[in-house]
N, C-alpha and C positions, 0 to 999 in steps of 0.2 A: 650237603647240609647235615643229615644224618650221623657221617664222620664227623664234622664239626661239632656237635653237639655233643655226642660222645665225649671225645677230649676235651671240653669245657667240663664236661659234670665228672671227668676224670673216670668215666667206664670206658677199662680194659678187658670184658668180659665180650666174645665174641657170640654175639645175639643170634647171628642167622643159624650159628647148629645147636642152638637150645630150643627144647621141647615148650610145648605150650604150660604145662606144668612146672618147669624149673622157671619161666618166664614169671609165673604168679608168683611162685617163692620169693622170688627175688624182687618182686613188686610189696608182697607180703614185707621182707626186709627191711625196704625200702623207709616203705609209710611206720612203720614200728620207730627205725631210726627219727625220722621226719619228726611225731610224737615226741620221742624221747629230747629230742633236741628243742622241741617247742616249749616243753617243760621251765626249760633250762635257757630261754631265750636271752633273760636283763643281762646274767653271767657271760654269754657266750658274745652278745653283743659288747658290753664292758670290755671285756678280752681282745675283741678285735679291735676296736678302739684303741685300743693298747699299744697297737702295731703302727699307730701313726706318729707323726711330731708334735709335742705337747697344746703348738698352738692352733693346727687342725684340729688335734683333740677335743681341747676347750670351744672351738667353734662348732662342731658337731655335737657333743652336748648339750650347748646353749641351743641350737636349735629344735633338736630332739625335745629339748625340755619346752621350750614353747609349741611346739609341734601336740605334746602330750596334755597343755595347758589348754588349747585352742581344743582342742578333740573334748576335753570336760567341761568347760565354757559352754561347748555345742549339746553335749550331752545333758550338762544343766537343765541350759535354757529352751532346748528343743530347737532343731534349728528350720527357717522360716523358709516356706513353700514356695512362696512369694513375696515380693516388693510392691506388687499393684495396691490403688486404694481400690477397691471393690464396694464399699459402703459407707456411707459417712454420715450422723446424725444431726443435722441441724437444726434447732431450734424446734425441738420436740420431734422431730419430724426425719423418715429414715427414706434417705438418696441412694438407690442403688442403678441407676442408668448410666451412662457417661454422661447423654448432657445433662441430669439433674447435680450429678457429681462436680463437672465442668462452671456450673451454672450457681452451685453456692462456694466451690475452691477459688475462682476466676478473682474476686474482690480480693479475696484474704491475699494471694499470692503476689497480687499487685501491689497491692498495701505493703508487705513485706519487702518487694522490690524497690519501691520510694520511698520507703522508711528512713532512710540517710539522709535524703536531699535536703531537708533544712538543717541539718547538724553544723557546727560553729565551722567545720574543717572543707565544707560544700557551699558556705555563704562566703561573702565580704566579711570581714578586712583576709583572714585566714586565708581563703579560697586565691585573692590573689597574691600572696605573699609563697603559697605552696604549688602552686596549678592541678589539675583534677589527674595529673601522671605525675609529679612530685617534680621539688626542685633538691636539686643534691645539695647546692651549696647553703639553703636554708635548713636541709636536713642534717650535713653537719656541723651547721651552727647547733642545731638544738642537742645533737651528741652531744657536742663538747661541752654545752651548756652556755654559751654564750649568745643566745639567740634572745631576743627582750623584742616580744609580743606587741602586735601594736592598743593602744590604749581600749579599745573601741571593742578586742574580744571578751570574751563570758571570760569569768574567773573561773570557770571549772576546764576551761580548754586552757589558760592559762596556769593553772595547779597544775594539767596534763604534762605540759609541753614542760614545767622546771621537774618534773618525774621520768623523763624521755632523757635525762644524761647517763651516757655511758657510761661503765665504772670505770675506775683508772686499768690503764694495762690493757684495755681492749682495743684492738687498733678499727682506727676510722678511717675508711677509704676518702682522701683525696685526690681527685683527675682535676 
């Protein structure tokens, strides 16, 4: 392993008959070089870039650059210890157990959960014309825009559905 490591970092310098002193020098060297070349990082990294095919290139950049985007994003906004809710203030009043937590969340989260069910596209006429997993052939009717609503839905699920045509040129799966 030792040999291997060597000719990766490309040391042809023969370790076992140097002194404990020429060893620090050359450690000394070493971190000096290391420094110097830190200096000089965006350059040195640019350059080796360099050495690739322009569309590797361009895709390592872009990443680099979001990579360097995401790092100041975090650095902004400090980035978050946790995801738990640990506290929560309800109605004057401040929850920090789980089941008082559990115990004013449990409504709200349910509430959020059946918040659809009476929507135009979850009742009658809608509901059977679509079914609750969808029907293809009613959905590219309404791509194509040839799909005519039956009388009995809301106007605003009706305005929806002549907004739901695809532009021209986009292709519409038919099976």
């Amino acid at each position: 392993m030792w040999k291997r490591r060597k000719k990766k970092a490309k040391i042809d310098l023969n370790l076992k008959e140097m002194s404990l002193d020429d060893l620090e020098a050359q450690l000394l060297l070493a971190r000096s070089a290391y420094r110097k070349a830190k200096k000089d990082h965006v350059a040195l990294r640019e350059a080796f870039w360099d050495t690739f095919d322009p569309k590797v290139r361009d895709r390592l950049k872009r990443h680099e650059q979001a990579r360097n985007l995401g790092r100041m994003a975090r650095a902004i906004n400090g980035k978050l210890d946790s995801l738990q809710v640990k506290v929560v203030e309800h109605e004057g009043s401040i929850c920090d157990t789980k089941e008082q937590i559990e115990e004013v969340l449990l409504p709200v989260n349910k509430a959020k959960v059946h918040s659809s069910e009476n929507t135009d596209f979850l009742t009658s006429p809608l509901v059977d014309e679509f079914g609750y997993q969808g029907n293809e052939q009613t959905e590219n009717a309404v791509l194509q825009g040839t799909y005519v609503p039956p009388p009995s839905a809301s106007c605003y699920s009706k305005l929806f559905l002549k907004h739901c045509v695809a532009p021209p040129g986009l292709p519409i799966r038919d099976d």
